[in-house]
Predicted model as a PDB file, atoms N, CA, C, CB and O in Angstrom, pLDDT in the B-factor column:
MODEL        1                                                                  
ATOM      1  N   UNK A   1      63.895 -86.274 -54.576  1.00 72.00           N  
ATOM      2  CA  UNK A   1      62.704 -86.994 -54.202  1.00 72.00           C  
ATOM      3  C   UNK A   1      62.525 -88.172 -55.142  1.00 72.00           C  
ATOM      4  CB  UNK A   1      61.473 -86.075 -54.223  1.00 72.00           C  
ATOM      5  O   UNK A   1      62.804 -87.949 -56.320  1.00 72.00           O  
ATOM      6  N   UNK A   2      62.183 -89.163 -54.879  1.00 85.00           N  
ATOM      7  CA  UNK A   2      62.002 -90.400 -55.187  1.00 85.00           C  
ATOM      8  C   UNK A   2      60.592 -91.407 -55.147  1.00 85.00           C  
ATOM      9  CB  UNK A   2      62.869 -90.815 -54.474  1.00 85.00           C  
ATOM     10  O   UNK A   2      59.531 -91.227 -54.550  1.00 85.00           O  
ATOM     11  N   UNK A   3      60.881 -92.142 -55.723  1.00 84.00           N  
ATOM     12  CA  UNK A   3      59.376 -93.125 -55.447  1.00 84.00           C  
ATOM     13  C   UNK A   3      58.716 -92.936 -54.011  1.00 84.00           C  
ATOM     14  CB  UNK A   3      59.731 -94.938 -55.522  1.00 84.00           C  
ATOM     15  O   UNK A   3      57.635 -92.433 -53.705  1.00 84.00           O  
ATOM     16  N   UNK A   4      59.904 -93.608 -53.088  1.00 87.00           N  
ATOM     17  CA  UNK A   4      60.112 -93.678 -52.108  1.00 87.00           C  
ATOM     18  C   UNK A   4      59.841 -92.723 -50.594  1.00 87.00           C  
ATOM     19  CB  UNK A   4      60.984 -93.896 -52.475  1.00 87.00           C  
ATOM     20  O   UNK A   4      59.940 -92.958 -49.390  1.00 87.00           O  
ATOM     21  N   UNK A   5      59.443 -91.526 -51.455  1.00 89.00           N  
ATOM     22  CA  UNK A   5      59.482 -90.357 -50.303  1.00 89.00           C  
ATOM     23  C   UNK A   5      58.085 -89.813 -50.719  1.00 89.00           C  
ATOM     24  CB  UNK A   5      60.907 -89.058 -50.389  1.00 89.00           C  
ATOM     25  O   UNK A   5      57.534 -89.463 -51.763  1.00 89.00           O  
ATOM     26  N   UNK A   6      57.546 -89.983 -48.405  1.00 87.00           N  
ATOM     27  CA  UNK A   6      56.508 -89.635 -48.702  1.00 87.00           C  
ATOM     28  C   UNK A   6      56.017 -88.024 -48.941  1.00 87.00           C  
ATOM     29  CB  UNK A   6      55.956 -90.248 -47.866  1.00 87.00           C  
ATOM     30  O   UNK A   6      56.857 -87.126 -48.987  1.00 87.00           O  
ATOM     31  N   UNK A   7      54.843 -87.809 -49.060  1.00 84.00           N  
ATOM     32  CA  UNK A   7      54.800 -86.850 -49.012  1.00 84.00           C  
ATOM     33  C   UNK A   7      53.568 -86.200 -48.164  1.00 84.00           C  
ATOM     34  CB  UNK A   7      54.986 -86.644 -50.115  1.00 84.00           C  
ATOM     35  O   UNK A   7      53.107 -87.290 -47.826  1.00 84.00           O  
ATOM     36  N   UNK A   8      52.690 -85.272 -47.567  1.00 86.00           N  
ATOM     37  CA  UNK A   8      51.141 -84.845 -47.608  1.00 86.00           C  
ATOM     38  C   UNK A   8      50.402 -84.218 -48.021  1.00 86.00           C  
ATOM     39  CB  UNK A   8      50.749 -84.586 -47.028  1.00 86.00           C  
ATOM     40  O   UNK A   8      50.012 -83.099 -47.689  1.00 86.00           O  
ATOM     41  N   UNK A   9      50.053 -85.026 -48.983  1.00 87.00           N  
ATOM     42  CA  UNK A   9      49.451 -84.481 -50.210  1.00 87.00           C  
ATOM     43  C   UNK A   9      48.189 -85.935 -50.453  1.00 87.00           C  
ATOM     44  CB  UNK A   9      50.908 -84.201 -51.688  1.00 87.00           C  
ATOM     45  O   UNK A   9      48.444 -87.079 -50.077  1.00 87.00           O  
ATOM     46  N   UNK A  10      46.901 -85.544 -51.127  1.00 92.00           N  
ATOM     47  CA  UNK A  10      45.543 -86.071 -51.197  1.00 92.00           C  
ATOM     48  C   UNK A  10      45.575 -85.657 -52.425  1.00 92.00           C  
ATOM     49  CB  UNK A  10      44.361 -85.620 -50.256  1.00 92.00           C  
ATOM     50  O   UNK A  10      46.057 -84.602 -52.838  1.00 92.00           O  
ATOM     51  N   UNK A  11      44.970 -86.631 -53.119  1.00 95.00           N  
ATOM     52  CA  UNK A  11      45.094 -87.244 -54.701  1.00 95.00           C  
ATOM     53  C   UNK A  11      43.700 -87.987 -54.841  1.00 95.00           C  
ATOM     54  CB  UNK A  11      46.553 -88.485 -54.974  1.00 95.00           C  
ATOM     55  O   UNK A  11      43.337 -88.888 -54.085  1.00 95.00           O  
ATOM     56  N   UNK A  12      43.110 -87.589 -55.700  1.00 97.00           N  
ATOM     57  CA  UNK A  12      41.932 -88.482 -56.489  1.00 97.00           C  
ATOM     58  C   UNK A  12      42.068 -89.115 -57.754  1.00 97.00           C  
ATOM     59  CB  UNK A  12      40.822 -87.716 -56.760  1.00 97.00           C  
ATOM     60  O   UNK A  12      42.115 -88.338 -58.707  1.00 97.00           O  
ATOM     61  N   UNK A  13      42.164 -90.635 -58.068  1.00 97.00           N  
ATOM     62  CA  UNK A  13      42.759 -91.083 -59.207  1.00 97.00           C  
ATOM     63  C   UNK A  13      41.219 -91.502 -59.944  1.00 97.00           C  
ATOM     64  CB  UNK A  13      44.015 -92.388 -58.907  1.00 97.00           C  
ATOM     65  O   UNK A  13      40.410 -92.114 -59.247  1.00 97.00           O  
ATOM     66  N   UNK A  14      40.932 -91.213 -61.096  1.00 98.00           N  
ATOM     67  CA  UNK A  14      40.007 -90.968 -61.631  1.00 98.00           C  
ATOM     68  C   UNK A  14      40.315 -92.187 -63.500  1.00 98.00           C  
ATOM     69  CB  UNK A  14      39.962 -89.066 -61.538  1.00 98.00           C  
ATOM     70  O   UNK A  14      41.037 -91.735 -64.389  1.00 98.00           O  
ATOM     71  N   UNK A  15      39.570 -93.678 -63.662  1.00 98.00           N  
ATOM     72  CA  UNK A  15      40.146 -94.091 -64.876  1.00 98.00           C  
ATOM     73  C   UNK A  15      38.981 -94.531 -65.639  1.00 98.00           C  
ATOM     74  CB  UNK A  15      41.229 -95.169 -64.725  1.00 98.00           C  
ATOM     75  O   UNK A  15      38.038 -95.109 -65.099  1.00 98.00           O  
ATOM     76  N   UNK A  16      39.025 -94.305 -66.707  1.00 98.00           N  
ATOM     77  CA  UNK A  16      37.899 -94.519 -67.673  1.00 98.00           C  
ATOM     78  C   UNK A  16      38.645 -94.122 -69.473  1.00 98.00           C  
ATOM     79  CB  UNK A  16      36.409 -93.255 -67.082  1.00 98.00           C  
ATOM     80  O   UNK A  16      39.600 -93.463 -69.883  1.00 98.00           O  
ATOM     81  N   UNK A  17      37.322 -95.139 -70.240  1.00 98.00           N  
ATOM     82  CA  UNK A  17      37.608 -94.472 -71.565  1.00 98.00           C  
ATOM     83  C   UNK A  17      37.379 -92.954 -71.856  1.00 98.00           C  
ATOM     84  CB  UNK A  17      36.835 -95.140 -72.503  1.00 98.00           C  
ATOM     85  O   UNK A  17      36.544 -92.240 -71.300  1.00 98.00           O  
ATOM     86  N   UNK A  18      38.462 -92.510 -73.035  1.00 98.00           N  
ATOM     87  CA  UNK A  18      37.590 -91.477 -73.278  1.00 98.00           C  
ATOM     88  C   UNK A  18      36.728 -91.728 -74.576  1.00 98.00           C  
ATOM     89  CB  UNK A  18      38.377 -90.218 -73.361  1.00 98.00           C  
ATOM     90  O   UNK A  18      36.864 -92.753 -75.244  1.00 98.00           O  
ATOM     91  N   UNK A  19      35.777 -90.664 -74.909  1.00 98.00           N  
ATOM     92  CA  UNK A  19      34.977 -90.657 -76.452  1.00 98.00           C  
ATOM     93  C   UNK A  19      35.892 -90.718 -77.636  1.00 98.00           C  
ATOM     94  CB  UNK A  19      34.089 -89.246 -76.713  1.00 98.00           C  
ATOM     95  O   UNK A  19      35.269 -90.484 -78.672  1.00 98.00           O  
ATOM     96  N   UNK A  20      37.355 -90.992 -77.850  1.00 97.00           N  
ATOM     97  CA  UNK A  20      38.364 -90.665 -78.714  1.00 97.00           C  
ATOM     98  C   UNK A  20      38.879 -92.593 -78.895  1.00 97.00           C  
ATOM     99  CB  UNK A  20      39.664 -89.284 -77.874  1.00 97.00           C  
ATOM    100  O   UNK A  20      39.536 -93.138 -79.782  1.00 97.00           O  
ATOM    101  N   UNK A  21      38.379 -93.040 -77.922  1.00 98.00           N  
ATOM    102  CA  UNK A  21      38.768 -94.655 -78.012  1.00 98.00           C  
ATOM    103  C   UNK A  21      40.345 -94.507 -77.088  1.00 98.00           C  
ATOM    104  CB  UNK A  21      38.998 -95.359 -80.080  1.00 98.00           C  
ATOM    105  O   UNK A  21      41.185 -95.306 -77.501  1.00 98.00           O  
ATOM    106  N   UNK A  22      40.735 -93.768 -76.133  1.00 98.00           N  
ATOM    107  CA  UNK A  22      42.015 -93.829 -75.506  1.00 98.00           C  
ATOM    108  C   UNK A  22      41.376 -93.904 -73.906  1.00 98.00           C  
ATOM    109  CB  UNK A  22      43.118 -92.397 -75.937  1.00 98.00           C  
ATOM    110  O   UNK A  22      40.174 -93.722 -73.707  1.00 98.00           O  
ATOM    111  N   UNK A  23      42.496 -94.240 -72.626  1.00 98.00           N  
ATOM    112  CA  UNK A  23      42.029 -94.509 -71.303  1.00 98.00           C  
ATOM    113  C   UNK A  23      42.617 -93.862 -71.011  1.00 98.00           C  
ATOM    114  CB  UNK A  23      41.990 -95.543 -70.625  1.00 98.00           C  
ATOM    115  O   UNK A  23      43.829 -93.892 -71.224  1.00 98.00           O  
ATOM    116  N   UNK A  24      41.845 -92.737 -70.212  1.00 98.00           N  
ATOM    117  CA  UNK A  24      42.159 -92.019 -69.477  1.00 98.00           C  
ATOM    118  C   UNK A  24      42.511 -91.594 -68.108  1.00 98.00           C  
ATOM    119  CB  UNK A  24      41.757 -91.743 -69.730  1.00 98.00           C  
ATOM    120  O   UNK A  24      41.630 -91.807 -67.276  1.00 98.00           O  
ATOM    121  N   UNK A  25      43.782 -90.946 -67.611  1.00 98.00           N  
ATOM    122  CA  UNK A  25      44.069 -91.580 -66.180  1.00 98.00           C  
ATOM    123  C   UNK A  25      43.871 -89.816 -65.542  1.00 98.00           C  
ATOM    124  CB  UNK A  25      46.046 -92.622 -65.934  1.00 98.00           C  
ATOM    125  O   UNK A  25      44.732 -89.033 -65.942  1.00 98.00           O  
ATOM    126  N   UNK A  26      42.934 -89.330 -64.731  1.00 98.00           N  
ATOM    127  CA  UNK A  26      42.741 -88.279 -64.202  1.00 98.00           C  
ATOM    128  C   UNK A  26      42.690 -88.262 -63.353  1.00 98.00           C  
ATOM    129  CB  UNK A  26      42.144 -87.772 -64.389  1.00 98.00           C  
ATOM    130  O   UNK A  26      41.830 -88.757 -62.624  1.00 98.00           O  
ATOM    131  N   UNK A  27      44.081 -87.371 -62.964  1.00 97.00           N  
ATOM    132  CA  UNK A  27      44.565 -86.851 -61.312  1.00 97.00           C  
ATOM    133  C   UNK A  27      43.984 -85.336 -60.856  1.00 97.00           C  
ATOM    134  CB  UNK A  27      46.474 -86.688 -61.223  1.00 97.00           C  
ATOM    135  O   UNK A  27      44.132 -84.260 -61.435  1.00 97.00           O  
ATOM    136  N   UNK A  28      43.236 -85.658 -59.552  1.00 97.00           N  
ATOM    137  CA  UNK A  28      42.833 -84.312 -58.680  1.00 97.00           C  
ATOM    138  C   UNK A  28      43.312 -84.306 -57.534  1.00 97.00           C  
ATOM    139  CB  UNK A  28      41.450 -84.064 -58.426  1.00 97.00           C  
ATOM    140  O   UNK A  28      43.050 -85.015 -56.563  1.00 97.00           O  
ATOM    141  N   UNK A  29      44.290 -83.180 -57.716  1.00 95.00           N  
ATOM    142  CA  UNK A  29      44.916 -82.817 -56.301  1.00 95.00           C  
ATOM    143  C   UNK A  29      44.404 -81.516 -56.321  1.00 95.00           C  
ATOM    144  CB  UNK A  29      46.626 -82.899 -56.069  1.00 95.00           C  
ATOM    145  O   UNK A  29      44.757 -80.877 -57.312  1.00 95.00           O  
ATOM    146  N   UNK A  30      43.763 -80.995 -55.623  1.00 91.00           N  
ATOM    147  CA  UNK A  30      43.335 -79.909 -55.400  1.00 91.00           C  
ATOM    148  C   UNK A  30      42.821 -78.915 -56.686  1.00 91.00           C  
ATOM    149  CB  UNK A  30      44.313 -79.442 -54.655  1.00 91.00           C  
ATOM    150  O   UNK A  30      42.064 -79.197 -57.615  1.00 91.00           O  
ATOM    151  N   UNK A  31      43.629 -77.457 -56.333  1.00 93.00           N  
ATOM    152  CA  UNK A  31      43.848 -76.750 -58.071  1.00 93.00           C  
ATOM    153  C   UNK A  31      44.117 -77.663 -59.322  1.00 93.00           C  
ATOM    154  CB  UNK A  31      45.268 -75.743 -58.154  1.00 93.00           C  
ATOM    155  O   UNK A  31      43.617 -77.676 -60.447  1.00 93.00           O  
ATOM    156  N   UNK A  32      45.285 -78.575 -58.592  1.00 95.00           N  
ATOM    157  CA  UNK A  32      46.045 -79.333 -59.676  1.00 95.00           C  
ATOM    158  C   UNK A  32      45.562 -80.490 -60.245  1.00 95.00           C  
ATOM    159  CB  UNK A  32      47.216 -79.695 -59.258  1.00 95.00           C  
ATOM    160  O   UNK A  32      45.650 -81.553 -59.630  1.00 95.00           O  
ATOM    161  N   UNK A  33      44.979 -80.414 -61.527  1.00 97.00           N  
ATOM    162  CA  UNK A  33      44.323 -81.534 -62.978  1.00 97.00           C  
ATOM    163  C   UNK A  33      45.048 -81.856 -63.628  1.00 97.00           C  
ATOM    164  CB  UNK A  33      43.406 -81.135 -64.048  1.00 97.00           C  
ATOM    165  O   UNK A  33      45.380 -81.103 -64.544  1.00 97.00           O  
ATOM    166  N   UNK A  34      45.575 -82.960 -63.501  1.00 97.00           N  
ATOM    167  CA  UNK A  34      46.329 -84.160 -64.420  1.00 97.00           C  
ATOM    168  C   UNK A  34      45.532 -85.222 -65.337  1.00 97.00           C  
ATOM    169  CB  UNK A  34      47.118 -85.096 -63.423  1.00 97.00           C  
ATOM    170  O   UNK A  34      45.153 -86.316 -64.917  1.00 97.00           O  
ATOM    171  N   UNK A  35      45.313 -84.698 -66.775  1.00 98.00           N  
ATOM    172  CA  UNK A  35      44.748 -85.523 -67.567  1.00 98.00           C  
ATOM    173  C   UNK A  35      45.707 -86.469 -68.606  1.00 98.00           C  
ATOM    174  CB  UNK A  35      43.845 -84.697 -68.227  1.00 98.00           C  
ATOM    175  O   UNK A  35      46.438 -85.931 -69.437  1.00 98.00           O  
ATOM    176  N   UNK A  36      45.620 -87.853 -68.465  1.00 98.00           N  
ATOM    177  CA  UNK A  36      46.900 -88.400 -68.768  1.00 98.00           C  
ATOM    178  C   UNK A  36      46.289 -89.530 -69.762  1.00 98.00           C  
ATOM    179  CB  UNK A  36      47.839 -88.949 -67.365  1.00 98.00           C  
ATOM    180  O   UNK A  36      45.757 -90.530 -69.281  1.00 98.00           O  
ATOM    181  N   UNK A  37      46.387 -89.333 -71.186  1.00 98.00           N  
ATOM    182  CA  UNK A  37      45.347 -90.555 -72.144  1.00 98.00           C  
ATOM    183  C   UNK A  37      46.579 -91.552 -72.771  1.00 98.00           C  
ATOM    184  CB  UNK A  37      44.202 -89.642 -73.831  1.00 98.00           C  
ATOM    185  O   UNK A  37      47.767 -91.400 -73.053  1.00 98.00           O  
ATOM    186  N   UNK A  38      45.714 -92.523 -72.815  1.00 98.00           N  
ATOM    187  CA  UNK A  38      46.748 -93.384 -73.671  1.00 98.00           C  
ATOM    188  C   UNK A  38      46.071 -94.352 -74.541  1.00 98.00           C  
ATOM    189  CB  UNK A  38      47.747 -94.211 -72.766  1.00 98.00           C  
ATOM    190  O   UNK A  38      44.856 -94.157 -74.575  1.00 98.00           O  
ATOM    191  N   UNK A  39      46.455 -95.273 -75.210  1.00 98.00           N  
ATOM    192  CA  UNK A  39      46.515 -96.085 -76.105  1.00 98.00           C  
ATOM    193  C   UNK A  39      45.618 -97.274 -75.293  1.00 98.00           C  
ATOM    194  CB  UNK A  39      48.038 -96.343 -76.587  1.00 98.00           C  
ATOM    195  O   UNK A  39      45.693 -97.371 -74.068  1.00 98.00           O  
ATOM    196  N   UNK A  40      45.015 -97.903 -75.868  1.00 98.00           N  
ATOM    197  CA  UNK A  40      44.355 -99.316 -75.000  1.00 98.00           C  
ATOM    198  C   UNK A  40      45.816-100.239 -74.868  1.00 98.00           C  
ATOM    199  CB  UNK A  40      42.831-100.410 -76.136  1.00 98.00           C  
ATOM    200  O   UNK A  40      46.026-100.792 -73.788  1.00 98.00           O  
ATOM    201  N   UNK A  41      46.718-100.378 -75.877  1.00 98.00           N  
ATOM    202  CA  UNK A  41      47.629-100.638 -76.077  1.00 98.00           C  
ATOM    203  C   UNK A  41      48.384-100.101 -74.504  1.00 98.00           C  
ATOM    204  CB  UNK A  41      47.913-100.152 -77.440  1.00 98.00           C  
ATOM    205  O   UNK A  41      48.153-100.699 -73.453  1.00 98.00           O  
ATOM    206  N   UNK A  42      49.149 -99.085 -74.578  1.00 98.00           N  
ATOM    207  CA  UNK A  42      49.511 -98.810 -73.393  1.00 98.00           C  
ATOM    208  C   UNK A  42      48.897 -98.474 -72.001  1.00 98.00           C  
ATOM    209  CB  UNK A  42      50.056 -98.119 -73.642  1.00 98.00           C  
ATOM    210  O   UNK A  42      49.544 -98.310 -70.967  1.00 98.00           O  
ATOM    211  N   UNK A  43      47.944 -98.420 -72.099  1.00 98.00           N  
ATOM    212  CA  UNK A  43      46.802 -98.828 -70.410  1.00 98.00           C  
ATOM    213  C   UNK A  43      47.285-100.378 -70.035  1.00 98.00           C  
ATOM    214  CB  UNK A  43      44.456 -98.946 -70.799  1.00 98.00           C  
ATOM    215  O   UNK A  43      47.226-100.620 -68.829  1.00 98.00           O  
ATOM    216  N   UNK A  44      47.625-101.167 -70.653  1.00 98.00           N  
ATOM    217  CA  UNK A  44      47.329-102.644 -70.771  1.00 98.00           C  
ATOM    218  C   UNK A  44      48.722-102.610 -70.602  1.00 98.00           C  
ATOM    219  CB  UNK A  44      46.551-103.435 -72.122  1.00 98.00           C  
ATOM    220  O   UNK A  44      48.910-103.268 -69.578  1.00 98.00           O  
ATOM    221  N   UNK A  45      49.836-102.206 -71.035  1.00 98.00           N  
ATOM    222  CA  UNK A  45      51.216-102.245 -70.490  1.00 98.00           C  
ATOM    223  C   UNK A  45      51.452-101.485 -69.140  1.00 98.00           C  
ATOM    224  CB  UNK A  45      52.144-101.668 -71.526  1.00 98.00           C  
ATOM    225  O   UNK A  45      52.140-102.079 -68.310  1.00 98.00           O  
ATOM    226  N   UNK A  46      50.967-100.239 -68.816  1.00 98.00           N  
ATOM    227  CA  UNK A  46      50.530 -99.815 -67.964  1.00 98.00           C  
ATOM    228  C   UNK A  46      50.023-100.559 -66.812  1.00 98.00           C  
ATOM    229  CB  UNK A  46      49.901 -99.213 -68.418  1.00 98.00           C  
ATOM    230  O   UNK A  46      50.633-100.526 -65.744  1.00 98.00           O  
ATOM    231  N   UNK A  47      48.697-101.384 -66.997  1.00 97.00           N  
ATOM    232  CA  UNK A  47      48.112-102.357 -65.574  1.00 97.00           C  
ATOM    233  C   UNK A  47      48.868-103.698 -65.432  1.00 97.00           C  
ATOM    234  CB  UNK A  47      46.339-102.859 -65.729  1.00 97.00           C  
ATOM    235  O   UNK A  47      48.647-104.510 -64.533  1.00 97.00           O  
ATOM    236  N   UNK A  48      49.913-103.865 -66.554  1.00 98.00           N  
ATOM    237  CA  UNK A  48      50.933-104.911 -66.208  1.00 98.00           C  
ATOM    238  C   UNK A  48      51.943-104.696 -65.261  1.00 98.00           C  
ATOM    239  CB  UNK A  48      51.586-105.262 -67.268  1.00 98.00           C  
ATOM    240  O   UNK A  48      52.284-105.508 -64.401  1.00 98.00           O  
ATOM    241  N   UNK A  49      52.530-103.295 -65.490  1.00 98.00           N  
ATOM    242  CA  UNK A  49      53.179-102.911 -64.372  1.00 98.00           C  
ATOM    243  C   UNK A  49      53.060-102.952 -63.308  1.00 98.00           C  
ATOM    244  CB  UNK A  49      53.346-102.191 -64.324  1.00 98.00           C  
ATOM    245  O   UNK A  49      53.836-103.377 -62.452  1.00 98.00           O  
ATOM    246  N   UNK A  50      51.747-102.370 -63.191  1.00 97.00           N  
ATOM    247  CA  UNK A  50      50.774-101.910 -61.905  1.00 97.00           C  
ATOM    248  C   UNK A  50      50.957-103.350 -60.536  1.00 97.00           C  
ATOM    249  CB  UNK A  50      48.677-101.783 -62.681  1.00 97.00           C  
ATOM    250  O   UNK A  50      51.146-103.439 -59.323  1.00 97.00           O  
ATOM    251  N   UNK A  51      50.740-104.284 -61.775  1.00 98.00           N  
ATOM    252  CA  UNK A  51      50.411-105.900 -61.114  1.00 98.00           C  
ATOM    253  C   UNK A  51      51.988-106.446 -60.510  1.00 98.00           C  
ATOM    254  CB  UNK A  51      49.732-107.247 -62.655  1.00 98.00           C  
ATOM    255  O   UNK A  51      52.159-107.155 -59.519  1.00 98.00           O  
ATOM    256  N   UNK A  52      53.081-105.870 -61.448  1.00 98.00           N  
ATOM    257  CA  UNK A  52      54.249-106.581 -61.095  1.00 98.00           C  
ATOM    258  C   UNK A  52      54.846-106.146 -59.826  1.00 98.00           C  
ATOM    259  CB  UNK A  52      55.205-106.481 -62.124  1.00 98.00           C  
ATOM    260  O   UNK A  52      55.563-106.820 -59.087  1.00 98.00           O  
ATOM    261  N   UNK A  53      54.310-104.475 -59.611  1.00 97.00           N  
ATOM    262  CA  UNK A  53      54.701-103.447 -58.203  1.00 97.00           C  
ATOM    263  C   UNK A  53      53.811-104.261 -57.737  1.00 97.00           C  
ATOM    264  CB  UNK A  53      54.457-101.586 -58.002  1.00 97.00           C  
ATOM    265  O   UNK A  53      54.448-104.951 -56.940  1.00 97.00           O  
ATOM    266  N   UNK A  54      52.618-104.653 -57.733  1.00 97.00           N  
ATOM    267  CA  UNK A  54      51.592-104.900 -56.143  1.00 97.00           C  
ATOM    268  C   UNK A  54      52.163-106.716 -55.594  1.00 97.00           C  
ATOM    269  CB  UNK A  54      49.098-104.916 -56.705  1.00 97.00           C  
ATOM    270  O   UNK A  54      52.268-107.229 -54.480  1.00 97.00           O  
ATOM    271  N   UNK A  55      52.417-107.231 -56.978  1.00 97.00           N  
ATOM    272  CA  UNK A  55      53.530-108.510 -56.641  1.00 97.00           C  
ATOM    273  C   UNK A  55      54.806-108.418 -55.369  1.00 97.00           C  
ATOM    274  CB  UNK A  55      54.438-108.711 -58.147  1.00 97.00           C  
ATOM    275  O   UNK A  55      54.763-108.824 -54.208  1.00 97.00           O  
ATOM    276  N   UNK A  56      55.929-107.709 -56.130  1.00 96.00           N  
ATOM    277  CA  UNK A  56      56.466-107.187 -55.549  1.00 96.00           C  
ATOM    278  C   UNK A  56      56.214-106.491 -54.216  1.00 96.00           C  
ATOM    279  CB  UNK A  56      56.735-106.764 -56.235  1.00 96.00           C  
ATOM    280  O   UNK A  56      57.039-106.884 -53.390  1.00 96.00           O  
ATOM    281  N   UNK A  57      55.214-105.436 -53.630  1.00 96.00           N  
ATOM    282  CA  UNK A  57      55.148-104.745 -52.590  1.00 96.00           C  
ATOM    283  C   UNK A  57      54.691-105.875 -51.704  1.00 96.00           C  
ATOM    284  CB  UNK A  57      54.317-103.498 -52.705  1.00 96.00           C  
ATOM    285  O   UNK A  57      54.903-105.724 -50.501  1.00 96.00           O  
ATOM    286  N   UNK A  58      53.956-107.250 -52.199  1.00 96.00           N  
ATOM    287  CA  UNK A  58      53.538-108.449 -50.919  1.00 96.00           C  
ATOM    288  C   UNK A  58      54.464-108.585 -50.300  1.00 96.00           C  
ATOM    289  CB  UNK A  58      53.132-109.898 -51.205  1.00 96.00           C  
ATOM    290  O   UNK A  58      54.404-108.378 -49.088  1.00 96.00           O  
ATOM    291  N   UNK A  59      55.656-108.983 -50.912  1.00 96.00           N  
ATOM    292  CA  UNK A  59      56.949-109.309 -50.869  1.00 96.00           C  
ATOM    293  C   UNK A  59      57.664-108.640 -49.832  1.00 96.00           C  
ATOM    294  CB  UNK A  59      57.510-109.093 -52.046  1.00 96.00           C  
ATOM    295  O   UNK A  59      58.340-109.430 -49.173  1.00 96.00           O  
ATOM    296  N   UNK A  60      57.774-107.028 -49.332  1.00 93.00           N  
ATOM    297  CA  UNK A  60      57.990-106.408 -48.841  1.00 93.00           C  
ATOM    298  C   UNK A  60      58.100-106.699 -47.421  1.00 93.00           C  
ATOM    299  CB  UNK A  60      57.457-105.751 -49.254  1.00 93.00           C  
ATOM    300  O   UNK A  60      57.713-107.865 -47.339  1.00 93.00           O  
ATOM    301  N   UNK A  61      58.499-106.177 -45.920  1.00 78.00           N  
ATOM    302  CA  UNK A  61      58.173-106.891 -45.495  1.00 78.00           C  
ATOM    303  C   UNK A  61      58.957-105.984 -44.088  1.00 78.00           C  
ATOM    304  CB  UNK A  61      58.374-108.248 -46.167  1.00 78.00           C  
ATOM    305  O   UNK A  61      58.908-106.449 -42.949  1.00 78.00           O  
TER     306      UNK A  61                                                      
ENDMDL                                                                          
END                                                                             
C-alpha cells in the first residue's frame, strides 16, 4: 500500500499548539488516536511540504 491507494476509512485531523510550546497534529479515526507533536521548527517544514504536494496535485490532471 502506498500514498496512492485508496482506502474507506474517515479521519478527523485535529492542529493546534500544545501547553509544552510544540504543534500538535491529532488523528481520530474511530477507536484509533494519533497524537503526533513537533517542534514549531518542524510544523513549519512540515506546512512547506504540505504546500509543495497541493502545488504539485494542481498540476495533476
Amino acid at each position: 500500500m502506498g500514498i496512492n491507494t485508496e482506502r474507506d476509512l474517515e479521519a478527523n485531523l485535529q492542529i493546534g499548539p500544545t501547553d509544552h510550546g510544540m504543534v500538535r497534529l491529532f488523528i481520530d479515526a474511530g477507536e484509533l488516536e494519533i497524537p503526533m507533536d513537533f517542534s514549531p521548527e518542524e510544523a513549519e517544514e512540515i506546512a512547506e511540504e504540505i504546500r509543495a504536494a497541493a502545488a504539485a496535485a494542481r498540476t495533476v490532471k
